[in-house]
C-alpha positions in Angstrom: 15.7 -22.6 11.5 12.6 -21.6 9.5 12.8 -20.3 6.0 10.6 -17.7 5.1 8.9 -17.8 1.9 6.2 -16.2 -0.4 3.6 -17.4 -2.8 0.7 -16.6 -4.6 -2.6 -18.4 -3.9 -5.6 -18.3 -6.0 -8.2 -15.8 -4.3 -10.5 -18.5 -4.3 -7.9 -20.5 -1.8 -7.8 -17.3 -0.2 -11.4 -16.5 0.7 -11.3 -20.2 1.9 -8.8 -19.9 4.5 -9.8 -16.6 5.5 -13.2 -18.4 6.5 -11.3 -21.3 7.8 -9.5 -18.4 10.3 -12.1 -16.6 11.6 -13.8 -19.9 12.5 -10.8 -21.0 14.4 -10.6 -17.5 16.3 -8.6 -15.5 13.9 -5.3 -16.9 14.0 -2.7 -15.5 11.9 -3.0 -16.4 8.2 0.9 -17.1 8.0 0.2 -20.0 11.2 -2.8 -21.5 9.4 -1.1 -21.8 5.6 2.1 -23.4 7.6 -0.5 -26.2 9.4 -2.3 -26.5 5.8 1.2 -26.9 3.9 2.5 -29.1 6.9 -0.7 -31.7 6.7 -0.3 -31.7 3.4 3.6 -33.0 3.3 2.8 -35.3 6.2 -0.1 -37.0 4.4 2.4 -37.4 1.0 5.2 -38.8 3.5 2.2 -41.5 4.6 1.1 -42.3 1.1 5.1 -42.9 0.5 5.2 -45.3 2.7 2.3 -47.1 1.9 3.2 -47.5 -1.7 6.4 -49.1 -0.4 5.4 -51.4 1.8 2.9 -52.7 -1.0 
């Protein structure tokens, strides 16, 4: 089940995405911060791994 929850972004981070929206065809800002935050903890869950292994 998803958890809803709110933040505050810098308005720079803002503009950025908003930019980042349009050129993907407007999607929904909610959809793109999810992708953003969801790259984010799969990239950390690869450098992880990688620090283990070494």
């Amino acid at each position: 089940m998803d958890k809803q929850i709110t933040m505050k972004i810098p308005e720079g981070m803002y503009r950025d995405l908003r930019e980042i929206a349009k050129k993907k065809g407007e999607i929904h800002m909610g959809k793109l911060i999810r992708r953003a935050l969801d790259d984010y903890i799969r990239k950390n869950k690869l450098k992880k791994k990688k620090k283990k292994i070494i």
